[in-house]
BAMISE-899083 format. One record per residue (C-alpha): x, y, z; residue number from 1. Coordinates in nm, 4 decimals. Example, Ala and Ser with C-alpha at 12.3 -4.5 7.8 and 13.67 -1.06 7.14 Angstrom:
BEGIN
<rec><u>1.2300</u><v>-0.4500</v><w>0.7800</w><n>1</n></rec>
<rec><u>1.3670</u><v>-0.1060</v><w>0.7140</w><n>2</n></rec>
This chain:
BEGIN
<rec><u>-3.1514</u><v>12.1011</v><w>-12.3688</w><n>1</n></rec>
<rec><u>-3.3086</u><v>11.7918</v><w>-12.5867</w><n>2</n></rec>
<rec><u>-3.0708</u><v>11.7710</v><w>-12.7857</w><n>3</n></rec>
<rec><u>-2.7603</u><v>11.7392</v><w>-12.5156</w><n>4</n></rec>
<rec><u>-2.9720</u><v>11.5129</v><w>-12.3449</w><n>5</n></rec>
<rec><u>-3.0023</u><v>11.2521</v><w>-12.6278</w><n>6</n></rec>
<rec><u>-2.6377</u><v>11.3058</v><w>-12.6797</w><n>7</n></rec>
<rec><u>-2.5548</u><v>11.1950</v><w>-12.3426</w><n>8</n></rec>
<rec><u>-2.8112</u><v>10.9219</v><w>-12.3451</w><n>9</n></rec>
<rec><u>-2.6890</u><v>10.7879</v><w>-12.7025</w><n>10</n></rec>
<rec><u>-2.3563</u><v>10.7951</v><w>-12.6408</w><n>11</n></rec>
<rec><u>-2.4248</u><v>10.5792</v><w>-12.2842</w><n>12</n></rec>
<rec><u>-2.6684</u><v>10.3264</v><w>-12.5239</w><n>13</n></rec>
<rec><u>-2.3899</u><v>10.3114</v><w>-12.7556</w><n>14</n></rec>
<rec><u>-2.0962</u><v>10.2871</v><w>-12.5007</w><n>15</n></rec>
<rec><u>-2.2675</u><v>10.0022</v><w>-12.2957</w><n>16</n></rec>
<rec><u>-2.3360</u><v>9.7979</v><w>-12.6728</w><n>17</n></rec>
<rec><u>-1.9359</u><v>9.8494</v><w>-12.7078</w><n>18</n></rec>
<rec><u>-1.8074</u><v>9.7605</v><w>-12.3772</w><n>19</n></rec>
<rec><u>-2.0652</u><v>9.5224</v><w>-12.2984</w><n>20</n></rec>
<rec><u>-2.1405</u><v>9.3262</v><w>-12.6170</w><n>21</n></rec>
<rec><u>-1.9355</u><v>9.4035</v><w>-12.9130</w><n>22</n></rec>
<rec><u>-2.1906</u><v>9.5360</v><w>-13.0848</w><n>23</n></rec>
<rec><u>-2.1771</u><v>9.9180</v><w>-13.2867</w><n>24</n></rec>
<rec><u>-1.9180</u><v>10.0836</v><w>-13.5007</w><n>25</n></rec>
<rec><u>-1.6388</u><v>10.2090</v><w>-13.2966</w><n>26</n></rec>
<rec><u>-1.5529</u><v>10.4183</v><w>-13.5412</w><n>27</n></rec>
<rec><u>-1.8570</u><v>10.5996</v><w>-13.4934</w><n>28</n></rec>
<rec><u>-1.8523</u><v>10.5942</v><w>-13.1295</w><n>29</n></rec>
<rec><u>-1.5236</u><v>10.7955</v><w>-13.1203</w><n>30</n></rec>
<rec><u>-1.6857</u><v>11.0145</v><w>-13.4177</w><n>31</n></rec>
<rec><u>-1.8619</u><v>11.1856</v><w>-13.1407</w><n>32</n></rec>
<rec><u>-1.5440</u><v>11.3196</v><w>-12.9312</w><n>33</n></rec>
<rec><u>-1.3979</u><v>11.6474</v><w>-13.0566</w><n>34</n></rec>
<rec><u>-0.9972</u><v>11.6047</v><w>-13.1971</w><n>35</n></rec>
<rec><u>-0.9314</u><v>11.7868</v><w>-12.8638</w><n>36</n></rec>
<rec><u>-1.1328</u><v>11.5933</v><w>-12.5856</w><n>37</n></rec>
<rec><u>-1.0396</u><v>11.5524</v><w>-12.2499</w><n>38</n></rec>
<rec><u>-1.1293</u><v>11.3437</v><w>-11.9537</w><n>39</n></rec>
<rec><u>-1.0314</u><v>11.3241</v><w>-11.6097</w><n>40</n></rec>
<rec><u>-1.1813</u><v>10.9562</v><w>-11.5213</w><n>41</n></rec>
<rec><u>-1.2931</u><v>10.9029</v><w>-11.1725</w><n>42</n></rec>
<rec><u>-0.9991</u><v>10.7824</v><w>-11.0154</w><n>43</n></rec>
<rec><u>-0.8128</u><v>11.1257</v><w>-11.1410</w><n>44</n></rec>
<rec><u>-0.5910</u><v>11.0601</v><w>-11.4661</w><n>45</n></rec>
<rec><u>-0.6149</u><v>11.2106</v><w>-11.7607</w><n>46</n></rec>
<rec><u>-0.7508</u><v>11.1223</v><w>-12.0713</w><n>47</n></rec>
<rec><u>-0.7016</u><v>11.2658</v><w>-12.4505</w><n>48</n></rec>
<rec><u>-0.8692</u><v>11.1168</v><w>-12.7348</w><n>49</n></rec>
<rec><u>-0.6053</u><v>10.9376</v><w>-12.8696</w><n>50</n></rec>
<rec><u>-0.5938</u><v>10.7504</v><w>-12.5169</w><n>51</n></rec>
<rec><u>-0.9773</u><v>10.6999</v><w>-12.5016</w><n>52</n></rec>
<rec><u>-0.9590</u><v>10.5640</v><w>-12.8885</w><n>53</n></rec>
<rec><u>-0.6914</u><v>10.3083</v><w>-12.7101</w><n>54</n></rec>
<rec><u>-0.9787</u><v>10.2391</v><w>-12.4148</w><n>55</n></rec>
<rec><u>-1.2665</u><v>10.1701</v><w>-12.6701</w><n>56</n></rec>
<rec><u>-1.0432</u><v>9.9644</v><w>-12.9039</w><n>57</n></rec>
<rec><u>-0.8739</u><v>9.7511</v><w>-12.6526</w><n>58</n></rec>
<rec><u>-1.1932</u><v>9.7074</v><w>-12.4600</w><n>59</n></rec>
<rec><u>-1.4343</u><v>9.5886</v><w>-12.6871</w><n>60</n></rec>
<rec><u>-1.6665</u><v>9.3471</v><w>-12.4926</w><n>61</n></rec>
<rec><u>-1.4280</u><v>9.3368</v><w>-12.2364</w><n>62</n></rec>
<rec><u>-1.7473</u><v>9.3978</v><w>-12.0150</w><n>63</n></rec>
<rec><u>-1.9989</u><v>9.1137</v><w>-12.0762</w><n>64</n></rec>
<rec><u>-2.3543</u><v>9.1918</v><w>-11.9314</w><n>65</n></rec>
<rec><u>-2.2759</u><v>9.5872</v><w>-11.8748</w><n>66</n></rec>
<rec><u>-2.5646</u><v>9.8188</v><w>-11.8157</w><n>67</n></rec>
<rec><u>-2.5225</u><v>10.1705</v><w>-11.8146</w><n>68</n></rec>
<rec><u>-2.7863</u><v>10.4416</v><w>-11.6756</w><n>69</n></rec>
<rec><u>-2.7948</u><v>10.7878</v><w>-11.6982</w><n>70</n></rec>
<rec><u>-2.9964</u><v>10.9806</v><w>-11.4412</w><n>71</n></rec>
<rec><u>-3.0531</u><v>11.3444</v><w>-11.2987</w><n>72</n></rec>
<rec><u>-2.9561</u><v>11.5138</v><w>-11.6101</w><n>73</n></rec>
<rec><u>-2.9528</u><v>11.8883</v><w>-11.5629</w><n>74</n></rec>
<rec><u>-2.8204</u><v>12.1750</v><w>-11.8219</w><n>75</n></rec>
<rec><u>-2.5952</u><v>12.3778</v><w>-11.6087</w><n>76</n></rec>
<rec><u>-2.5188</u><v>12.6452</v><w>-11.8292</w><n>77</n></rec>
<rec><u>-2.5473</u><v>12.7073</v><w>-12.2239</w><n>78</n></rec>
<rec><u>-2.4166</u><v>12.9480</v><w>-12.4472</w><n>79</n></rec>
<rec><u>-2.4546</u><v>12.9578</v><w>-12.8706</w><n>80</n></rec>
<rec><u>-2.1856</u><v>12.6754</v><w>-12.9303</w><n>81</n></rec>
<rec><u>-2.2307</u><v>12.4571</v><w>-12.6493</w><n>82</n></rec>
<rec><u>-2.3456</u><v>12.3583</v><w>-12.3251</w><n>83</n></rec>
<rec><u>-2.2174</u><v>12.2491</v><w>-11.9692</w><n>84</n></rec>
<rec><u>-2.4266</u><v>11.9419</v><w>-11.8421</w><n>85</n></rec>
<rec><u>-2.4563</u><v>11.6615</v><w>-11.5231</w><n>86</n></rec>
<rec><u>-2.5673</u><v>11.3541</v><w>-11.4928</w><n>87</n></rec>
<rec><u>-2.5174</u><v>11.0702</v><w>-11.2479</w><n>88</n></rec>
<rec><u>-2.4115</u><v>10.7512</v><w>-11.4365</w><n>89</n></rec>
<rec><u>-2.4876</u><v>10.4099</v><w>-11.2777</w><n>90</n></rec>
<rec><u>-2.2687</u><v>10.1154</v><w>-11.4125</w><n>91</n></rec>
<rec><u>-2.3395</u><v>9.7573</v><w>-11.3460</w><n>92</n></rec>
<rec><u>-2.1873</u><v>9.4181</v><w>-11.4056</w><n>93</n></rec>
<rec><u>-2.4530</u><v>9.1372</v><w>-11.3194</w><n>94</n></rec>
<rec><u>-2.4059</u><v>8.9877</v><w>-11.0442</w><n>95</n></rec>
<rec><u>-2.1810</u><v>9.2744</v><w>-10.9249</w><n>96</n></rec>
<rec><u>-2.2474</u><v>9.5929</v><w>-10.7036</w><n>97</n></rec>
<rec><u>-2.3225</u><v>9.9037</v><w>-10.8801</w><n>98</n></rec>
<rec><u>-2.1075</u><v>10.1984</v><w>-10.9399</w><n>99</n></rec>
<rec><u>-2.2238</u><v>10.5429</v><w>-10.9717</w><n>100</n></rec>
<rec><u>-2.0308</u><v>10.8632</v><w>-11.0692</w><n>101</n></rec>
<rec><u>-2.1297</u><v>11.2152</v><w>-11.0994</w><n>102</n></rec>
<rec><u>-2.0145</u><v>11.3543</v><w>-11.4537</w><n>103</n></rec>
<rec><u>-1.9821</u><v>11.6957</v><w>-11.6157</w><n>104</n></rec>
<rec><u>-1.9615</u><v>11.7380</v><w>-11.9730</w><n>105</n></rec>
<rec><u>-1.8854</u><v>12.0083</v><w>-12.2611</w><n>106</n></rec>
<rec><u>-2.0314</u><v>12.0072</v><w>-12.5395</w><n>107</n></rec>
<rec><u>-1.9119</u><v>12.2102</v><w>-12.8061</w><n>108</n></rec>
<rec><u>-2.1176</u><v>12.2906</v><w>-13.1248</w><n>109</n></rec>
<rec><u>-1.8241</u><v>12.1879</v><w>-13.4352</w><n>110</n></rec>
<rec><u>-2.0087</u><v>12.2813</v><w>-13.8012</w><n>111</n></rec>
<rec><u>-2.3132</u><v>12.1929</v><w>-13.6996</w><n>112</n></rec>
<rec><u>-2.2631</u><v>11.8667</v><w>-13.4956</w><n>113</n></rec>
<rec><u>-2.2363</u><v>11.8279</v><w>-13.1726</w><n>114</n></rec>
<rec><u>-1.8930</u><v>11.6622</v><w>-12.9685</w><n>115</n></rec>
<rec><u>-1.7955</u><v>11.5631</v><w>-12.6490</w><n>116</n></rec>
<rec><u>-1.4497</u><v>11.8551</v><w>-12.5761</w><n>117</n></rec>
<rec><u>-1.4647</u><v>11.7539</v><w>-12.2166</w><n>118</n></rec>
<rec><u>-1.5676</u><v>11.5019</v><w>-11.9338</w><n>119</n></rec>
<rec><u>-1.5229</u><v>11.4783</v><w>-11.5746</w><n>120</n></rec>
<rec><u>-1.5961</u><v>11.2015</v><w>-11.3727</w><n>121</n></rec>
<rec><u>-1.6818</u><v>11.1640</v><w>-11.0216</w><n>122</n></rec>
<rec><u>-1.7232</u><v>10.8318</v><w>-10.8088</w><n>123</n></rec>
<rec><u>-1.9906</u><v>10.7980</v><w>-10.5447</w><n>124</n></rec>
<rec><u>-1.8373</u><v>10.5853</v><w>-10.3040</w><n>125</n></rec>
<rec><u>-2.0713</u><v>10.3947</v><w>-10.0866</w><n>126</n></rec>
């Protein structure tokens, strides 16, 4: 489980440096989504990769001040090539409210690295 773990929590470190500052290679941000990800976002659409390379790119520091944690991460189910996690994300502007989602991811085990083939996201609403 260590290493989905780290994968989740990376990914959030190097999401909330994107979104929030600018900062890290986007290129190798989208490096870690599998050619055939797929997202449903919390408010229900659907995301492919091509659409969340659009997201990052468009969006970079588009979020000034974001912090991102990652909580409650359990291993729901693994197999030899991947894994099925959850984790409770917590997303917060300053000065704004927080917002929390439940998410569910598959990883998928690609040559020896690990990528993101799908994410669903839940909102907690208050």
């Amino acid at each position: 489980m260590k290493v989905y773990t780290k994968e989740i929590i990376d990914a959030h470190i190097a999401i909330e440096a994107w979104l929030g500052r600018g900062e890290g290679d986007c290129a190798a941000l989208i490096a870690r989504f599998s050619d055939a990800f797929t997202m449903i976002t919390p408010s229900g659409a659907g995301l492919d990769k091509p659409a969340l390379v659009n997201v990052f790119q468009a969006q970079r520091a588009a979020r000034t001040g974001l912090s991102i944690r990652v909580d409650d991460i359990e291993l729901l189910t693994e197999w030899e090539s991947g894994a099925v996690l959850r984790y409770l994300e917590t997303q917060q502007l300053p000065d704004g409210p927080a917002h929390q989602r439940w998410s569910t991811v598959v990883f998928e085990n690609v040559g020896g690295k690990l990528m993101w083939r799908h994410l669903h996201e839940t909102a907690l609403t208050a």
